[in-house]
PABAPA-32693 format. One record per residue (C-alpha): y, z, x; residue in one letter; residue number from 1. Coordinates in Angstrom, 1 decimal. Example, Ala and Ser with C-alpha at 12.3 -4.5 7.8 and 13.67 -1.06 7.14 Angstrom:
REM residues 2
PT       c2       c3       c1   aa     i
PT     -4.5      7.8     12.3    A     1
PT     -1.1      7.1     13.7    S     2
This chain:
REM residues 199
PT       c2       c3       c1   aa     i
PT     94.6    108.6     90.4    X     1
PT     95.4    111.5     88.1    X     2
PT     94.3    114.5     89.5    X     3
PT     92.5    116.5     86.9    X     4
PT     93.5    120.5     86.9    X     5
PT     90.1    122.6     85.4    X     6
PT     91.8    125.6     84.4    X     7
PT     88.9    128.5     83.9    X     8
PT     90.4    131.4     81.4    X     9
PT     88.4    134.5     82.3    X    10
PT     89.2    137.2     79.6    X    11
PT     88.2    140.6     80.7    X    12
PT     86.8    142.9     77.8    X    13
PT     87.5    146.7     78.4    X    14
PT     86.0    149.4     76.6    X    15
PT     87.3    152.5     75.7    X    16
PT     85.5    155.9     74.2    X    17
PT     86.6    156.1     71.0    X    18
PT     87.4    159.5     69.4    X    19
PT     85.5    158.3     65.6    X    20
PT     82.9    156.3     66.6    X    21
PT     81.9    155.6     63.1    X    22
PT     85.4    154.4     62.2    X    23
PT     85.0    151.8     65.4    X    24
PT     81.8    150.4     64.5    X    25
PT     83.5    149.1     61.0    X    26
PT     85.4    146.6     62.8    X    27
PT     84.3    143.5     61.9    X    28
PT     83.4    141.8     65.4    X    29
PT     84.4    139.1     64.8    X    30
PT     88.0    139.3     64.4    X    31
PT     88.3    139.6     68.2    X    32
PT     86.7    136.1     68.5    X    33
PT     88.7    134.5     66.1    X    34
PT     91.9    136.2     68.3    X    35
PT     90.5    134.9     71.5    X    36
PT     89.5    131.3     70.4    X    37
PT     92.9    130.6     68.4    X    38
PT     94.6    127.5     69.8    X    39
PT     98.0    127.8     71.8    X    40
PT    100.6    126.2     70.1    X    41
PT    102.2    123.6     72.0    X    42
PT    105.4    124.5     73.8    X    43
PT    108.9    122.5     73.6    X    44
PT    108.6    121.4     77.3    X    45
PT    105.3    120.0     77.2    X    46
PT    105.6    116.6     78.5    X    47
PT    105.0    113.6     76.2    X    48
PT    102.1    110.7     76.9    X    49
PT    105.0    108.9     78.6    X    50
PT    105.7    111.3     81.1    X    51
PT    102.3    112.4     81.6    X    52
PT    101.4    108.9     82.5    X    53
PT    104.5    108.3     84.7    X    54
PT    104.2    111.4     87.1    X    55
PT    101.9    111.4     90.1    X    56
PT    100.1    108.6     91.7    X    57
PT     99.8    105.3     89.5    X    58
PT     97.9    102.0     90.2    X    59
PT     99.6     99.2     87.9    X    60
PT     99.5     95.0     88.1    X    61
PT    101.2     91.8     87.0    X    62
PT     99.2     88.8     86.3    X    63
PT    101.5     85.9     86.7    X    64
PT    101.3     82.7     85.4    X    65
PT    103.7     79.6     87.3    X    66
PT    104.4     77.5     84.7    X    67
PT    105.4     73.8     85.4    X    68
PT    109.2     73.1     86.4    X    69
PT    110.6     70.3     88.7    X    70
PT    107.5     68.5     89.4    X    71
PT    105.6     71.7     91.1    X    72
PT    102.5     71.8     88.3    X    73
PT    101.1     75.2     87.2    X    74
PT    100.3     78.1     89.5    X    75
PT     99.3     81.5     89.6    X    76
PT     99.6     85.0     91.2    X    77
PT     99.1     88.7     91.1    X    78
PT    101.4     91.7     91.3    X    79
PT     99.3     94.8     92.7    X    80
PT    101.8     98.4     93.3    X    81
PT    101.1    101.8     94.1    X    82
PT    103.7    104.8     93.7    X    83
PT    104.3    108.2     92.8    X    84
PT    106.3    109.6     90.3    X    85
PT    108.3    112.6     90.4    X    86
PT    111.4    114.3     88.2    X    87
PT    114.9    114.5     88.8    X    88
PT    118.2    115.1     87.3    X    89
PT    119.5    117.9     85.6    X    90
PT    117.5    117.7     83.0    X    91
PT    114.6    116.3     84.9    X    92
PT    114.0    113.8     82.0    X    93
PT    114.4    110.5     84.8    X    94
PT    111.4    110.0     86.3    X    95
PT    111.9    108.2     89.9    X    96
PT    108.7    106.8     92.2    X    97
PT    108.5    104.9     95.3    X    98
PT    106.0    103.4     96.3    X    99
PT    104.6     99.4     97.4    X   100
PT    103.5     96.6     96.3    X   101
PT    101.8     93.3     97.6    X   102
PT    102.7     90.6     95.5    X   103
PT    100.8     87.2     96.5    X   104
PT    101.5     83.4     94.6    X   105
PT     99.4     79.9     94.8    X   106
PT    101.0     76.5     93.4    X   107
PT     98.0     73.9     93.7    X   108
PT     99.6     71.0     93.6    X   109
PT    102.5     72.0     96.3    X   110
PT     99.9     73.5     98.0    X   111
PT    102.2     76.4     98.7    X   112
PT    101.7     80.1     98.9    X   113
PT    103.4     83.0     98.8    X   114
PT    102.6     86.9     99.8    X   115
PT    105.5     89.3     99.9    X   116
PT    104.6     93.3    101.2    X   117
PT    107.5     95.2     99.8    X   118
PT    108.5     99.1     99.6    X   119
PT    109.5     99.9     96.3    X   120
PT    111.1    102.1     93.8    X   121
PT    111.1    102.8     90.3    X   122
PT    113.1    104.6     87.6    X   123
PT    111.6    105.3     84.5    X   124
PT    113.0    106.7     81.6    X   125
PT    109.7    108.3     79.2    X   126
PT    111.1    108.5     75.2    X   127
PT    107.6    109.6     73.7    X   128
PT    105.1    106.6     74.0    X   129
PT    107.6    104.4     75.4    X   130
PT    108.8    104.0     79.0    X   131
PT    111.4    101.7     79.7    X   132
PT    112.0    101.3     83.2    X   133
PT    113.8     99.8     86.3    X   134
PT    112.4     98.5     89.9    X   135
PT    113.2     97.2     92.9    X   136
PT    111.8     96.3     96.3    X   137
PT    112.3     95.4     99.7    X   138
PT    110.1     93.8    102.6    X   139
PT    111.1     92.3    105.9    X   140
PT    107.8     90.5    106.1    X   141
PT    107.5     87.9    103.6    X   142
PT    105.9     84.1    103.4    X   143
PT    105.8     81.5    102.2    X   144
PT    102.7     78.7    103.2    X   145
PT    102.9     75.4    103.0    X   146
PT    100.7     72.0    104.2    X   147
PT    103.4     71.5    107.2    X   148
PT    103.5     75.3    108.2    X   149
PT    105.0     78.5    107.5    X   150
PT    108.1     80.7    107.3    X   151
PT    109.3     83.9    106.7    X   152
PT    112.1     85.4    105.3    X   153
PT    112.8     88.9    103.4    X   154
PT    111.1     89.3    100.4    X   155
PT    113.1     91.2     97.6    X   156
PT    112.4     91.9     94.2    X   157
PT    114.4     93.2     91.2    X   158
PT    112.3     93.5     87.7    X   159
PT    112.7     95.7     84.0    X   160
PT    110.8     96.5     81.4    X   161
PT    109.4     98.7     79.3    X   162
PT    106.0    100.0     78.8    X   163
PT    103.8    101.4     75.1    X   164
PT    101.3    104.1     76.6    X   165
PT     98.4    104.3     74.1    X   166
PT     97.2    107.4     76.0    X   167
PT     98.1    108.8     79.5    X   168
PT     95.8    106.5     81.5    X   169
PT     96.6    102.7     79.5    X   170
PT     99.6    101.4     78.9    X   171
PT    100.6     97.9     77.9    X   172
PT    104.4     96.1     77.7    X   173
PT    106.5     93.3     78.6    X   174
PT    108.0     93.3     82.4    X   175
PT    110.7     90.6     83.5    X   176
PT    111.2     90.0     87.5    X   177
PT    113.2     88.5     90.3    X   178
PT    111.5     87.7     93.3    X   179
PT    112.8     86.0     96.7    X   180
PT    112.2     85.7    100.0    X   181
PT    115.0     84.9    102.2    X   182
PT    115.3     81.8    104.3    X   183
PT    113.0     80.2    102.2    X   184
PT    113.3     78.2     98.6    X   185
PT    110.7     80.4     97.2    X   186
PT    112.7     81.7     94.0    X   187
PT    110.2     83.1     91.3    X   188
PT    111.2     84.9     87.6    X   189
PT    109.1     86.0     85.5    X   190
PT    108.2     87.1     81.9    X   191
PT    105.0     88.8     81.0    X   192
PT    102.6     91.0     79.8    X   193
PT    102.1     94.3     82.1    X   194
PT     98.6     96.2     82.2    X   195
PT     98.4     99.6     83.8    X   196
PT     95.9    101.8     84.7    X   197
PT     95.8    105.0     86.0    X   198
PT     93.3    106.8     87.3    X   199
């Protein structure tokens, strides 16, 4: 959710009496046009795509594929977060956002399901189109379903990665998590590709 800033330029023309007004009416009109459209050269402190696509409100998701281990069968899930990214450090280069994210797992054949609510934060570092980055979350109200009930534990999560942003609003990259939830023997990592959109 990138807010768009519509900056309107208003250039105010004043005239003045000239003391030769055949000398002033040999000035090519022009030239003032050519002065006023120019383009601004870009400044050292612009920020890059990365940065751009890192600071303010970003939607991103983790499609996650449970691949078979210990008899469970294949399974699925989805990794939904919303934060905010601002700067900080000396040099303001470190980018740091919290925000949440729901993160919600299905194993068919275990009929067992997981959904883990979580406060989060996340430290990115932009270096031109790439973002590598650093995240972890927290949630005191996480479960896990099964066929004979259901418990709950603390849901944590610890993930890196790094990110290639093709332009401020699409990115694309590889992410590897940790999640948990406590009191349970739900124990999920992960390796896969990251979307992210931001509007």
């Amino acid at each position: 959710m990138q807010l768009h800033h519509v900056i309107v330029a208003v250039i105010a023309s004043v005239s003045t009496a000239s003391a030769d007004p055949v000398v002033a009416s040999l000035e090519p009109p022009e030239t003032a046009v050519r002065a006023r459209s120019a383009p601004t050269a870009p400044t050292a402190d612009e920020p890059s795509i990365a940065e751009r696509a890192n600071l303010g409100p970003c939607f991103g998701w983790v499609p996650i594929v449970i691949v078979p281990s210990g008899g469970h069968g294949w399974g699925g899930g989805i990794d939904p977060e919303l934060r905010y990214g601002f700067r900080v450090g000396a040099n303001r280069r470190l980018i740091v956002a919290p925000g949440i994210r729901v993160a919600g797992y299905y194993v068919p054949k275990l009929h067992e399901a997981g959904l883990a609510p979580e406060a989060m934060v996340r430290f990115t570092l932009p270096l031109g189109h790439f973002a590598p980055y650093a995240a972890l979350g927290f949630g005191p109200a996480a479960w896990v379903f099964t066929s004979d009930g259901s418990k709950r534990g603390v849901g944590t999560m610890g993930r890196v990665g790094v990110m290639y942003h093709v332009t401020p609003t699409i990115a694309v990259g590889l992410d590897a998590m940790m999640q948990t939830i406590d009191g349970t023997s739900f124990r999920l990592a992960t390796l896969f590709p990251v979307a992210v959109l931001k509007l």
